[in-house]
DSSP file (Angstrom, degrees, kcal/mol; ACC not computed):
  #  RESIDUE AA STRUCTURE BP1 BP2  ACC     N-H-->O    O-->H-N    N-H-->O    O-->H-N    TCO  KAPPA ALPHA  PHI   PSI    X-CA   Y-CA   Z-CA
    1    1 A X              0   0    0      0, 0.0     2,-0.3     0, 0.0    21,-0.1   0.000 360.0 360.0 360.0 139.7   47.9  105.9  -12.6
    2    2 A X        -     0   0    0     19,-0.2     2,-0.2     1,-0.1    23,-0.1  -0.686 360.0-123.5-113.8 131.8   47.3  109.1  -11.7
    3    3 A X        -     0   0    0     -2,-0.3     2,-0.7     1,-0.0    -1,-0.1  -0.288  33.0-173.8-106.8 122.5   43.2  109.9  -10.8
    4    4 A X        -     0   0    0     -2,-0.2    18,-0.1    15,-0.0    -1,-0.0  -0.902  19.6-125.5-138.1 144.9   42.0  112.8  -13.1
    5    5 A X        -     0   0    0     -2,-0.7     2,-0.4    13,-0.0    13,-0.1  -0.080  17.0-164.8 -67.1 151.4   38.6  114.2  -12.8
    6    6 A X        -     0   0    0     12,-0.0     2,-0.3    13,-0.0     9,-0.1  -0.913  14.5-176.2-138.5 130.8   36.1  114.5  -15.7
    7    7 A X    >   -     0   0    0     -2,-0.4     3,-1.5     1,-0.1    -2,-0.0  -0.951  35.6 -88.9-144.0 126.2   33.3  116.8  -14.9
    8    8 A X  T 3  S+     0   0    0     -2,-0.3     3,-0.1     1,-0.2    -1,-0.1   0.060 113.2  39.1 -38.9 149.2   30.0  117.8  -17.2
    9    9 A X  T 3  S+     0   0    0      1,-0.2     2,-0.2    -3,-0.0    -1,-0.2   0.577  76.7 136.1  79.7   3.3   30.9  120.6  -19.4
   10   10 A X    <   -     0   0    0     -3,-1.5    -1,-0.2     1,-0.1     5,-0.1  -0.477  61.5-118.4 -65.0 139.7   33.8  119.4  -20.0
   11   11 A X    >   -     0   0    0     -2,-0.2     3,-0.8     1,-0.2     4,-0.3  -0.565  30.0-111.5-100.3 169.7   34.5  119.8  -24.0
   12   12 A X  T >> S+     0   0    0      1,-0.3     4,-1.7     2,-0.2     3,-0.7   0.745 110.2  65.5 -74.8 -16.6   35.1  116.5  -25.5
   13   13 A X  H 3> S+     0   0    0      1,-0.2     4,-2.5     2,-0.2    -1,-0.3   0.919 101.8  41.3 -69.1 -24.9   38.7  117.5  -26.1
   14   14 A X  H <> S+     0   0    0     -3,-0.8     4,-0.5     2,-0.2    -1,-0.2   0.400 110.1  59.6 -90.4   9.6   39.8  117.7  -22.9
   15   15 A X  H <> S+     0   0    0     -3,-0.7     4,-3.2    -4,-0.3     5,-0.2   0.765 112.0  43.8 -71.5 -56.8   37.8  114.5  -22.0
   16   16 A X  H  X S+     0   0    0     -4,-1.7     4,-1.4     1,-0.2     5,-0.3   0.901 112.7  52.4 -54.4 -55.0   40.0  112.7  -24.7
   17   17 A X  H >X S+     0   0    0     -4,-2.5     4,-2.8    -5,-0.3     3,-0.9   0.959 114.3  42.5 -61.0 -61.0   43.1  114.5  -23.3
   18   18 A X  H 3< S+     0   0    0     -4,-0.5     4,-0.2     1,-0.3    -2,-0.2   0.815 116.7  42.8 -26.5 -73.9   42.3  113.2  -19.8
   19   19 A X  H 3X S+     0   0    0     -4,-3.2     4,-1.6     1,-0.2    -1,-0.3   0.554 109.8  60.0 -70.9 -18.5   41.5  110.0  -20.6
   20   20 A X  H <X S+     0   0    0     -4,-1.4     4,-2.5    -3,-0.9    -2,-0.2   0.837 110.0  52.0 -85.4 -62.3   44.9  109.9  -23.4
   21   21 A X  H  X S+     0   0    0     -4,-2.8     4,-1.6    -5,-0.3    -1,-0.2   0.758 100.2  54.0 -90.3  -0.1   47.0  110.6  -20.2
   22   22 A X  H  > S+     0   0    0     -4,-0.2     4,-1.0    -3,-0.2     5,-0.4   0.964 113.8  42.2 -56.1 -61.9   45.7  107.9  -17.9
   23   23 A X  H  < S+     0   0    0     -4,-1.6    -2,-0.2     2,-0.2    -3,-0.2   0.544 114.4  54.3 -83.6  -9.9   46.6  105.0  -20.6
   24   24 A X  H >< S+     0   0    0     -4,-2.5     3,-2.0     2,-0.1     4,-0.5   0.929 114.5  38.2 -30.8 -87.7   49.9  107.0  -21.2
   25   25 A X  H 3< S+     0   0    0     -4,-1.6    -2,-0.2     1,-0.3    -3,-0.1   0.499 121.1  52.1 -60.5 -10.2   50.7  106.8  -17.2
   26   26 A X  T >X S+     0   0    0     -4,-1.0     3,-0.8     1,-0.1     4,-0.6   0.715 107.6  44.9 -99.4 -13.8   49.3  103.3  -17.2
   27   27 A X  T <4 S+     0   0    0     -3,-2.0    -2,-0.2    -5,-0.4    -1,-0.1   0.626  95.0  74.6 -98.3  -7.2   51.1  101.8  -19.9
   28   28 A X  T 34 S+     0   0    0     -4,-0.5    -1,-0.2     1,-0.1    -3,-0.1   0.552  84.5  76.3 -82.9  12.6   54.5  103.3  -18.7
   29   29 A X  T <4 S-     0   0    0     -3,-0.8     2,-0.4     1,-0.2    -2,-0.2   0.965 103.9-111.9 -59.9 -65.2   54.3  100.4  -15.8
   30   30 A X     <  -     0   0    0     -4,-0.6     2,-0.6    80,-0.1    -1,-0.2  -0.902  17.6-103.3 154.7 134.4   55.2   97.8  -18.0
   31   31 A X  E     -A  109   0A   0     78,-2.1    78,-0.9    -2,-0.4     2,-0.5  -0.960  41.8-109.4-114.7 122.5   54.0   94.5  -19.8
   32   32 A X  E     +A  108   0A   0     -2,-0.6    76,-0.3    76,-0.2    -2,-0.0  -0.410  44.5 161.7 -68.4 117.6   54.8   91.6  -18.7
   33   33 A X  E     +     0   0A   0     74,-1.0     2,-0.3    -2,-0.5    27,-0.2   0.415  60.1  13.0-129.6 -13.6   57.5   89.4  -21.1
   34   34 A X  E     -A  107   0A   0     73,-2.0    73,-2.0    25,-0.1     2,-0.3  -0.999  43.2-147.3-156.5-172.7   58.8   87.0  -18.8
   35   35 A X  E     -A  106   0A   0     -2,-0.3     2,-0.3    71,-0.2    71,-0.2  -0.887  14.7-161.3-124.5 166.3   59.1   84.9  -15.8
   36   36 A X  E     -A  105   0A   0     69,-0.5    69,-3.0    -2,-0.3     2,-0.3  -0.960  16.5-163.8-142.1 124.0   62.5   83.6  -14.2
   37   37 A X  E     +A  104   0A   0     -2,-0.3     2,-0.4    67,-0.2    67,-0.2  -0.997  14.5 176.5-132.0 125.6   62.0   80.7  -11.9
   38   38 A X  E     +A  103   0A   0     65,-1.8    65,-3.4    -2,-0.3    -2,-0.1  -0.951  17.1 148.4-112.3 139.1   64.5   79.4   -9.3
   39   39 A X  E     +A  102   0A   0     -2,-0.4     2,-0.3    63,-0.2    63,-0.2  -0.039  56.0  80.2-147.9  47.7   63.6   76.4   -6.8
   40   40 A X        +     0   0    0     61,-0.7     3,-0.1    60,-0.1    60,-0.1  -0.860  46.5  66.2-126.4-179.6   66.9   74.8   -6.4
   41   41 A X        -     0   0    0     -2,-0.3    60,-1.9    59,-0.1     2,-0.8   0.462  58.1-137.4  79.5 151.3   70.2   75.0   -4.8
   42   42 A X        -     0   0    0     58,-0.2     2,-0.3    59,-0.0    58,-0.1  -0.661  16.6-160.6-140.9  92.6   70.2   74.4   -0.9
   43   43 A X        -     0   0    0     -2,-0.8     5,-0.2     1,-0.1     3,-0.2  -0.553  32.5 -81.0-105.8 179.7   72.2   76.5    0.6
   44   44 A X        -     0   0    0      3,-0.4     2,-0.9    -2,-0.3     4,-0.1   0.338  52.1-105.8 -52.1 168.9   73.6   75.7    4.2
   45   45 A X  S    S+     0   0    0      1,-0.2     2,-1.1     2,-0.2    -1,-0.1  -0.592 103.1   6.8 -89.1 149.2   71.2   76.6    6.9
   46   46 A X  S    S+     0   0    0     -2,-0.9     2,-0.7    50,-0.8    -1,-0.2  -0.496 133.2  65.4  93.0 -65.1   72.1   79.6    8.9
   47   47 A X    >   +     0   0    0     -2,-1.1     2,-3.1    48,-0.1     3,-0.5  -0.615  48.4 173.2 -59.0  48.5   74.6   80.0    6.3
   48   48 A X  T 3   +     0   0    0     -2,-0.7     3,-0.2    45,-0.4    44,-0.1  -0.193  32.2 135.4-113.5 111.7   74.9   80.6    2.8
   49   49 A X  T >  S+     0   0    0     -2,-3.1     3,-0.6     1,-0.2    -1,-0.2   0.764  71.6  53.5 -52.6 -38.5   78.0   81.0    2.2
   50   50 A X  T <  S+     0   0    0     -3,-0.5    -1,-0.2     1,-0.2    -2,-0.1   0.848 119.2  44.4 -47.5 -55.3   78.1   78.9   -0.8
   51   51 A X  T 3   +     0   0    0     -3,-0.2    -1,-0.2     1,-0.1    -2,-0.2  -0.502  51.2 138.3 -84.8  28.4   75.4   81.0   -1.9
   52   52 A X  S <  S+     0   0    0     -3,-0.6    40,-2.2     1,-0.1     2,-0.2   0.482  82.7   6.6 -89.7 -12.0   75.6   84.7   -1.4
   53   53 A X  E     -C   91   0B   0     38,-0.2     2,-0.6     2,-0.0    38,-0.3  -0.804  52.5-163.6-159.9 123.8   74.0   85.6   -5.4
   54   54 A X  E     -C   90   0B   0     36,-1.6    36,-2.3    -2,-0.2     2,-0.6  -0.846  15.9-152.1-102.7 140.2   72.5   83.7   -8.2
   55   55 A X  E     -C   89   0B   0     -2,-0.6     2,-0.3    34,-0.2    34,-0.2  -0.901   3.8-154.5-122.8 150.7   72.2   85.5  -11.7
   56   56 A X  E     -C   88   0B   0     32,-1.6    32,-1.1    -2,-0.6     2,-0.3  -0.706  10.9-134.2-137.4 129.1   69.6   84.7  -14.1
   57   57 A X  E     -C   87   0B   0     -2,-0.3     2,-0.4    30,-0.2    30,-0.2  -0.752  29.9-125.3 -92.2 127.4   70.0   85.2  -18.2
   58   58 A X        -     0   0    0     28,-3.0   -22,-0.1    -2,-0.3   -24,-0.0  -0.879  11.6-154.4 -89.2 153.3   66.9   86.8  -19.6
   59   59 A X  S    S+     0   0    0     -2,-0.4    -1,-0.2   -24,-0.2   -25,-0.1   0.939  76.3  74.5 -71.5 -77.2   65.3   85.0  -22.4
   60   60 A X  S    S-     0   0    0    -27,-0.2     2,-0.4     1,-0.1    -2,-0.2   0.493  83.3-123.7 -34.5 139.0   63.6   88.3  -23.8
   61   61 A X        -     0   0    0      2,-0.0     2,-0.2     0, 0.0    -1,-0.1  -0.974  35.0-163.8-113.3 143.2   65.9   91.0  -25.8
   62   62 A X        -     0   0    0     23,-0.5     3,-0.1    -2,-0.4    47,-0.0  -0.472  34.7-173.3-101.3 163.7   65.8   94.6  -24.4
   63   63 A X  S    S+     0   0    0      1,-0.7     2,-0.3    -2,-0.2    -1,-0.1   0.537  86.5  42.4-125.1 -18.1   66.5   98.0  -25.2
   64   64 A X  S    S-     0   0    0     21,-0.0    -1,-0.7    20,-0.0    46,-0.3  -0.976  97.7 -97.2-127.6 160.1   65.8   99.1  -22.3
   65   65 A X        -     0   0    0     -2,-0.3     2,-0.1    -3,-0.1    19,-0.1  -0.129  50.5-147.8 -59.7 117.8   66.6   97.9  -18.5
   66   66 A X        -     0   0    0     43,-0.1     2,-0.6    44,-0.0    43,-0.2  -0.362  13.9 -99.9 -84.1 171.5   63.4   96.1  -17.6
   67   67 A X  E     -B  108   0A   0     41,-3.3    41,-1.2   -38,-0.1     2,-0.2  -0.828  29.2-157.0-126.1 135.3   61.8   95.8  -14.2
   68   68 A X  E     -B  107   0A   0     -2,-0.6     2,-0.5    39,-0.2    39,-0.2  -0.528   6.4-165.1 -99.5 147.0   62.3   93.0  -12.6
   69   69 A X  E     -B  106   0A   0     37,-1.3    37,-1.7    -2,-0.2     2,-0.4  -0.953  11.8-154.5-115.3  96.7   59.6   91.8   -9.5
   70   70 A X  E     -B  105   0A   0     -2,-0.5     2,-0.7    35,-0.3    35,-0.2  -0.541  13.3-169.9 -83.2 153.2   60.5   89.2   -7.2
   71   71 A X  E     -B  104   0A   0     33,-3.7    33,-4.9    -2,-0.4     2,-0.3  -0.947  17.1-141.3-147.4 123.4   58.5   86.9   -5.3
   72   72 A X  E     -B  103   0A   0     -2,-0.7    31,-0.2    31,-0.2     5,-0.0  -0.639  17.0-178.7 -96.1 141.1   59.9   84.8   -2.6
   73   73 A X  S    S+     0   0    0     29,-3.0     2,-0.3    -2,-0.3    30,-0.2  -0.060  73.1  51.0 -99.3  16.0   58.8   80.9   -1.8
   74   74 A X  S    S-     0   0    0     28,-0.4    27,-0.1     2,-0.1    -2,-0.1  -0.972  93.6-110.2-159.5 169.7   60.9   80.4    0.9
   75   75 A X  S    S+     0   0    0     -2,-0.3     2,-0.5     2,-0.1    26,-0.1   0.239  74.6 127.3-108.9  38.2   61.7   82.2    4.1
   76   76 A X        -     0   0    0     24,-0.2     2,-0.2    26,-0.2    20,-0.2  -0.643  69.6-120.5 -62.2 113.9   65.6   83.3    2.5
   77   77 A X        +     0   0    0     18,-1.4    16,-3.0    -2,-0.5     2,-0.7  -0.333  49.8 171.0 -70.7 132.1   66.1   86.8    2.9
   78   78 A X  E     -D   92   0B   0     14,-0.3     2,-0.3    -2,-0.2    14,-0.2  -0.927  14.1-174.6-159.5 145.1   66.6   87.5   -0.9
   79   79 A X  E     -D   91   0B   0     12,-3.7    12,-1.3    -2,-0.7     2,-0.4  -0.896  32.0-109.4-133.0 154.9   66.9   91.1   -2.8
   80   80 A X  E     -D   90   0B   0     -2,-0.3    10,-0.2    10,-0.2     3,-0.1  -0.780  37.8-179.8 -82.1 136.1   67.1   92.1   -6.6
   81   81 A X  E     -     0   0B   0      8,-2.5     2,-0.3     1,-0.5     9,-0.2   0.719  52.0  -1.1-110.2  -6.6   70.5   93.4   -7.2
   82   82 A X  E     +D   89   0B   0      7,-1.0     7,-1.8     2,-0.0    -1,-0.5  -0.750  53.6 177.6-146.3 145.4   71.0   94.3  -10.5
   83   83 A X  E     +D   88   0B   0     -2,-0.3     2,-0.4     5,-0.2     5,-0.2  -0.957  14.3 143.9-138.6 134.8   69.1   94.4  -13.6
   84   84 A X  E >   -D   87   0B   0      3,-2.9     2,-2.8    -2,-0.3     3,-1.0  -0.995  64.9 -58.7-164.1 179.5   69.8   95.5  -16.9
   85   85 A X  T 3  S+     0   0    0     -2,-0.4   -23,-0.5     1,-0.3     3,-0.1   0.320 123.4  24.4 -57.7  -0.3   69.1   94.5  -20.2
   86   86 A X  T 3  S+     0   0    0     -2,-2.8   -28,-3.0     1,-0.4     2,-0.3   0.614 125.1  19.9-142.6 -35.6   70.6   90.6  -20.8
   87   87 A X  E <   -CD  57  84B   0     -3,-1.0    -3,-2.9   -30,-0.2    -1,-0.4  -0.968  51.4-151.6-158.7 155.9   70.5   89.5  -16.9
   88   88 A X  E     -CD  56  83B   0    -32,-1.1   -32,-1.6    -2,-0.3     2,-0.4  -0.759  22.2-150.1-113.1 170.2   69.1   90.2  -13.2
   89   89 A X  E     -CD  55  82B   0     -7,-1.8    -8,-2.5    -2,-0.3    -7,-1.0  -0.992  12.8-146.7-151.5 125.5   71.6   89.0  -10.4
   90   90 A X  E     -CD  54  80B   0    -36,-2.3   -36,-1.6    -2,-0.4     2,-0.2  -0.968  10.5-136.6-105.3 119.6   69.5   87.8   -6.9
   91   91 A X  E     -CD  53  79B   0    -12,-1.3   -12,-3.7    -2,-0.5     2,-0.4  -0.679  14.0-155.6 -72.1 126.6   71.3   88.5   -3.2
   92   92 A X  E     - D   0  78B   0    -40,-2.2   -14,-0.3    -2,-0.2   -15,-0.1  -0.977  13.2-138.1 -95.0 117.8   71.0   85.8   -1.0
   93   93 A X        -     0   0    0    -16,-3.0   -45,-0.4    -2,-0.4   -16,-0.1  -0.297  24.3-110.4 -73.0 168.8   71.2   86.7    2.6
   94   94 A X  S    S+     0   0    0    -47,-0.1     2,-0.3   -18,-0.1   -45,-0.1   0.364  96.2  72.2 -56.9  -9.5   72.7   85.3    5.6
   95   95 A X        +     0   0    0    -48,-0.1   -18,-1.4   -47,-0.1     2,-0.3  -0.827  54.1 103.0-123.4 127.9   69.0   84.1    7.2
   96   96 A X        -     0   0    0     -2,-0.3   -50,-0.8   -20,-0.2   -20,-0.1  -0.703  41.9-155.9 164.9 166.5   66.3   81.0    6.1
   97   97 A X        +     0   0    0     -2,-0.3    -1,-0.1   -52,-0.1   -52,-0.1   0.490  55.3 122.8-122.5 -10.2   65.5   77.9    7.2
   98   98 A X        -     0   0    0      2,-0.1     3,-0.1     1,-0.1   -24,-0.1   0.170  64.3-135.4 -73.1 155.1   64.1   76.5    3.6
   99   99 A X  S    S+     0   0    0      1,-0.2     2,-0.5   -54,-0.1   -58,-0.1   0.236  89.9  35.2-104.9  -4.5   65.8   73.5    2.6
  100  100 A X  S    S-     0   0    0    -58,-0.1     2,-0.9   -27,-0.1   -58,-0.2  -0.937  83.8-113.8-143.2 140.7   65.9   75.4   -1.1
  101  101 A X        -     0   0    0    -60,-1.9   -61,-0.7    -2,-0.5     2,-0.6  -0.657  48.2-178.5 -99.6 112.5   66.3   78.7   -2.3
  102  102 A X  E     +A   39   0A   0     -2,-0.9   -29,-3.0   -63,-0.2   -28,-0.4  -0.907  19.2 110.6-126.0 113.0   62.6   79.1   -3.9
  103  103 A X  E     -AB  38  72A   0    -65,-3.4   -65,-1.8    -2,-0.6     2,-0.3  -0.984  41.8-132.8-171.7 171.6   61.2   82.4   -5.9
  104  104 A X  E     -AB  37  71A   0    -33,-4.9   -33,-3.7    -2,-0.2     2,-0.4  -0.919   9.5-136.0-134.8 161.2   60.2   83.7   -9.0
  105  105 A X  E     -AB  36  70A   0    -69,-3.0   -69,-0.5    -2,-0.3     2,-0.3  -0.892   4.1-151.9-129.3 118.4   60.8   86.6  -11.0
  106  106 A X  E     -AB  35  69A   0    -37,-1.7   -37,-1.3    -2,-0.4     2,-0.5  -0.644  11.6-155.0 -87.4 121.7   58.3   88.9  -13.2
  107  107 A X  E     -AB  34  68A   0    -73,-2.0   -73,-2.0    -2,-0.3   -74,-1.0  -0.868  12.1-170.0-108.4 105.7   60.0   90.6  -16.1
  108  108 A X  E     -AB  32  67A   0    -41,-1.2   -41,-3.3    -2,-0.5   -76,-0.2  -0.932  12.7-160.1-106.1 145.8   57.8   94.2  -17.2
  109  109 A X  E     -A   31   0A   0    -78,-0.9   -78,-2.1    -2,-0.4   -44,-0.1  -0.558  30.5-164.1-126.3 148.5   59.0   95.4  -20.1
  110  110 A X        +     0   0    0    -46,-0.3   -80,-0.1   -80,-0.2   -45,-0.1   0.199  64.7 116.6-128.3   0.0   58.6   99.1  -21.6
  111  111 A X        -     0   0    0    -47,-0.2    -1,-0.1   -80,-0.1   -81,-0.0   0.135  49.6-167.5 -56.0 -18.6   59.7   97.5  -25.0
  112  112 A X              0   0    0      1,-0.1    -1,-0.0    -3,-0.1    -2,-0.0   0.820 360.0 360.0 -54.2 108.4   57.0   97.7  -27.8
  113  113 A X              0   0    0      0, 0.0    -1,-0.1     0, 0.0    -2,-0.0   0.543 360.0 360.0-169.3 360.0   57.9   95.6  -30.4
């Protein structure tokens, strides 16, 4: 959110305008509508081959492509790689030592409805 000054003498519209375009610029992050949670599949160590992407359905219907957060439980090198409106698709990398591929994913939403 973007820091905007408010100064005495300011007239009370352009306090109202100010304040109008913080909670604009704060509300285009996103509300959060879901979570996606993986802690299975074991893929090899050093290697997964097996395992190079899992993709993930979202529960939640969109209109537009939400944004999707991840946060890794394990030490699998692991990237979003797509998202758009019905599913996000997770890159697994070539690196971990984890005996599971463990993370979650935070679904913000621009939807109102």
């Amino acid at each position: 959110m973007a820091k905007v000054t408010i100064t005495d003498g300011m007239s009370a519209y352009n306090v109202r305008t100010n304040i109008n375009s913080m909670f604009t610029n704060l509300f285009t992050y996103g509300f959060f509508s879901e979570k996606l949670v993986r802690s299975g599949g074991t893929p090899s160590s050093g290697d997964p081959a097996t395992l190079d992407e899992v993709t993930h359905t979202l529960v939640g219907s969109y209109t537009s492509t939400p944004v999707a957060i991840l946060i890794p439980k394990c030490d699998w090198h692991i990237y979003i790689s797509s998202v758009n409106t019905t599913t996000v698709v997770v890159g697994v990398g070539a690196y971990g030592s984890a005996t599971t591929l463990d993370y979650d994913i935070l679904i913000l939403s621009t939807d109102i409805s």
